[in-house]
N, C-alpha and C positions, 0 to 999 in steps of 0.2 A: 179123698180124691188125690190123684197124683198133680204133681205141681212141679215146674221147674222157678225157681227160686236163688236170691241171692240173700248170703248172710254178713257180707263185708263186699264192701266195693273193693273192685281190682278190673284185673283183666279177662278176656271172654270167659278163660277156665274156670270163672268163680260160680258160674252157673251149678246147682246140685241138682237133682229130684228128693224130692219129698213127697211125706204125706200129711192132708192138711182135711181137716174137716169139711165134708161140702156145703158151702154154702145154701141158708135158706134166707126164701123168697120175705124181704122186710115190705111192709109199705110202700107202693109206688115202684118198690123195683121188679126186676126177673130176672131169675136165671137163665142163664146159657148156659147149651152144650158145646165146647168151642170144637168149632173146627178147623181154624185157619187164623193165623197174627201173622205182622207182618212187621220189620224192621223200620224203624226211626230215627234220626239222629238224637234224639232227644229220649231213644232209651240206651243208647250205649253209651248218650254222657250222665245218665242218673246211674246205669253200672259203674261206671270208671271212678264215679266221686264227683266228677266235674259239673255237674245236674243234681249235688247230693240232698239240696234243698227240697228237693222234688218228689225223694225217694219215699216209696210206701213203708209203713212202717216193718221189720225185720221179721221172720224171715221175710222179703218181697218179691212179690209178685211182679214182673212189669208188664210193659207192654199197651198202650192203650184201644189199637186196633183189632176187632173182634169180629168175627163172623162164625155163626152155629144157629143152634137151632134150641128153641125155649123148650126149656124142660119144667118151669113152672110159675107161676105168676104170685105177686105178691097180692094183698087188699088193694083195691080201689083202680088195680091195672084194669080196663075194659078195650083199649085199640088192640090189643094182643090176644093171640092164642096159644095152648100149648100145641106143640109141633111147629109153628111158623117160624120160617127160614129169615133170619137177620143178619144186618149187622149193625155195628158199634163203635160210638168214640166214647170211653166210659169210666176206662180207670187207668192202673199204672202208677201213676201219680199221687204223693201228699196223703196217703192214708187209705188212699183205693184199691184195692189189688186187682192187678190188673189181666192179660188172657193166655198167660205162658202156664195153664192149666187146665183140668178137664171140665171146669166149671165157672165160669164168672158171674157175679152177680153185678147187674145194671140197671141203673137209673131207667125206668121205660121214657122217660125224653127223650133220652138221647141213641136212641136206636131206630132204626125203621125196618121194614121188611128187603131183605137183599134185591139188587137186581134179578130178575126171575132169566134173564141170559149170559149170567158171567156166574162162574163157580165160584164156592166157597173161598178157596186161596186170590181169586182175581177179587172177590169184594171184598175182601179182607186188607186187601192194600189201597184203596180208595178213605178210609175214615180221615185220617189226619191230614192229609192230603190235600182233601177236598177242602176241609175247613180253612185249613192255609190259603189256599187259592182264593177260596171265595169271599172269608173276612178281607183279603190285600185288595184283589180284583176289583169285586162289588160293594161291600160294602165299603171298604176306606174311598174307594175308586169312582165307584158306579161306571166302570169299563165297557162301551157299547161299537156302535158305529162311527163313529166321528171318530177313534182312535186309533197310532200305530202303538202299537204293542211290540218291545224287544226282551224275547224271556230268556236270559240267562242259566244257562244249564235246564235245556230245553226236552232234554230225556232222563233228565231226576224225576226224584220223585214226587215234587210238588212241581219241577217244571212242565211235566208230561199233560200234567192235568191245568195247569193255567193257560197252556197252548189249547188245548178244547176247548175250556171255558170261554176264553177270551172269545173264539172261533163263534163257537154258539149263541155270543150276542151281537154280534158284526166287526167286531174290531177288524185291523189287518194287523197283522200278526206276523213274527221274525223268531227264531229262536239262532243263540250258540250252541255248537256242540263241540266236544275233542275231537272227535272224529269224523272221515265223510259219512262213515256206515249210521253213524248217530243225525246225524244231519239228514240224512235219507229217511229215517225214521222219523226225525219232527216233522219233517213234511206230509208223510204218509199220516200223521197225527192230524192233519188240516194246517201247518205253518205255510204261511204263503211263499215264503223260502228262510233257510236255515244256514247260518256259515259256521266253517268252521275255524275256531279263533287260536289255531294254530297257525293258521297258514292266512288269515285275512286280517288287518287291521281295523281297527275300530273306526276308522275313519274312510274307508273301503267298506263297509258294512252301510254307514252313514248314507253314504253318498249311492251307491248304489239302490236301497231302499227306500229314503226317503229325499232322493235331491240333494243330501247336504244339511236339510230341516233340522235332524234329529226326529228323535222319536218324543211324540207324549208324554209316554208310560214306559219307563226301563225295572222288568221285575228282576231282581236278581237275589239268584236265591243258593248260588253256591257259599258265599259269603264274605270274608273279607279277600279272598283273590279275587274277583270282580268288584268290588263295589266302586273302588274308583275308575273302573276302566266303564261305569255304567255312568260315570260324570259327563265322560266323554260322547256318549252315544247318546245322553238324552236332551230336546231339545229346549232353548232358552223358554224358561217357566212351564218347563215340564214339572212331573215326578217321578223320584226313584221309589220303588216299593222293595223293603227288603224283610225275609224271616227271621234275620239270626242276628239284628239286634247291631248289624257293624258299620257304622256311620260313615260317610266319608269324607278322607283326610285332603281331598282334592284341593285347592286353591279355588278351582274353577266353579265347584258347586257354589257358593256365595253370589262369585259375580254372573252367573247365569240365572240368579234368581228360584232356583230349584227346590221344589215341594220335596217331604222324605217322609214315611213313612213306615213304621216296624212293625209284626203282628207278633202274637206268640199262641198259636191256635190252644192251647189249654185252659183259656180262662175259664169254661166252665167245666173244668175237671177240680182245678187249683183253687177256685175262686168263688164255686159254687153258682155260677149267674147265667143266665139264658140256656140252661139246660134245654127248652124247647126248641131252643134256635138251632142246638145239634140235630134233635130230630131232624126238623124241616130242611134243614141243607141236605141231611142224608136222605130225606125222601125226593126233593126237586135234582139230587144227584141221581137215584134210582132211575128216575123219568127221562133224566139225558140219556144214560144207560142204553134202557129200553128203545129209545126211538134212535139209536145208533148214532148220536150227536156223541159218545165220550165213550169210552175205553181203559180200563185200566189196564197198565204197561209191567208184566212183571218180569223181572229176571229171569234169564234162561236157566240159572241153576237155581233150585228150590230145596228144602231144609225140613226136618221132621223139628218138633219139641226139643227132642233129646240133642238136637244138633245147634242148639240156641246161640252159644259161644262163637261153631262155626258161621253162623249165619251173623251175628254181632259184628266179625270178622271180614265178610264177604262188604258187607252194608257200607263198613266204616272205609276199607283199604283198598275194595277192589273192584272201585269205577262201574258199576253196576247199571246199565240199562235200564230204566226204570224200579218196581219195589223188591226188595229183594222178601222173599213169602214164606213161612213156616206152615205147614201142615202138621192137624195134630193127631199123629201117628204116634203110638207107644210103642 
């Protein structure tokens, strides 16, 4: 099978094509025929070196987001068919190879059948995503009605979708954006309203939305350029919810008594644990899909395989609208 692949970390150009044996169907897993991956911060820093702990074994494969169609099952798979249309949070990572190929082979936990109203490339950028949202949101969280909700970087790629979710279970809900045109769009997402934090202060956000209170729940998820400005906006014993691990140096976090907490959605990629829980989020993710409570946001400019590097590039540098999406076009 063809494969796009790295053999030494560097920059996007380190990407090649290769050829690689097709994988077959072990135990418990299946194949995929891929037809769409999608960009993650967390593959262009296992490209770069910076995530090298992470990296699949050489040549590798990355990429953990998956969407295609099974081409064969292995022993004791019976939820699956061949032909059924999926997707995937599966590999990429620590030994797994992951969907920058014509073939992946996946854990059948952690797959479900695609939304049957979004195409391949639109479900293709929901896997990682979702799982971020929903480990922060729901389970660290259990985020419902009684909460406001202020999701920093409100039209990324985990923001887009914590703005739904949150939406979907009652919270009230705020997003930042850079932009107005990005602010128009978290609203159109379900945000109750969106500012943009170039031109409003944190304390103009505050007061505006909640009285002055502060917020509950402050998710931010650009990373350490927010995180203490999410000191500020969240309210005395609130919580900060953050993905990328960058604590804050604020003064004020202490004497406001403030909860924090960090996800890192791969644990059962890297760690081997709750593989089912992947399913299940991507099927109760399907179900929002379907009944038009969520939407995945992708990038207006879109990427073949062979464009992996470019798209690495777009993802990391170029302020991107929601996911930026790879189709697998040879």
């Amino acid at each position: 099978m063809r494969a796009i692949a790295i053999n030494e970390f560097g920059g996007p150009d380190v990407f090649k094509e290769i050829e690689l044996p097709t994988p077959t169907a072990c135990e418990g897993q299946v194949v995929i025929a891929v037809k769409a991956s999608a960009v993650n911060p967390v593959d262009y820093k296992v490209r770069d070196g910076r995530g090298a702990f992470l990296c699949p074994n050489f040549p590798a494969i990355l990429h953990a987001d998956c969407a295609g169609i099974i081409s064969e099952l292995g022993a004791g798979v019976s939820d699956f068919e061949v032909g059924d249309e999926v997707y995937a949070y599966a590999g990429g990572m620590m030994g797994k190879p992951g969907a920058l190929a014509e073939f992946m082979m996946a854990d059948a936990r952690m797959i479900a059948l695609k939304p049957s109203n979004h195409s391949f490339e639109e479900a293709a950028a929901l896997p990682l995503v979702m799982m971020t949202a929903w480990y922060s949101l729901i389970d660290c969280f259990n985020i419902g009605s009684a909460h406001t909700l202020l999701v920093q970087g409100g039209t990324g790629g985990v923001g887009h979708v914590a703005v739904q979710l949150a939406k979907s279970r009652g919270a009230k809900v705020y997003a930042t954006c850079g932009t107005d045109e990005k602010c128009d769009i978290a609203r159109s997402l379900g945000a109750d309203d969106a500012f943009n934090y170039e031109t409003v202060t944190t304390k103009e956000m505050v007061d505006q939305a909640t009285g002055g209170a502060g917020f509950d729940v402050v998710y931010n998820t650009p990373g350490a350029d927010s995180i203490d400005q999410s000191v500020g906006a969240a309210a005395y014993r609130g919580t900060i919810l953050d993905i990328l691990g960058d604590f804050p140096i604020e003064p004020g976090f202490s004497m406001k008594w403030l909860n924090f907490s960090s996800v890192f959605a791969g644990r059962s990629i890297t760690h081997d644990v709750d593989q089912a829980g992947v399913g299940n989020i991507l099927r109760e993710t399907a179900k929002l899909v379907e009944a038009g409570k969520l939407r995945a946001l992708v990038h207006g400019k879109t990427f073949t395989f062979a464009e992996a590097g470019a798209a690495h590039e777009e993802a990391e540098h170029g302020s991107p609208t929601g996911k930026v999406v790879l189709s697998a076009h040879w």
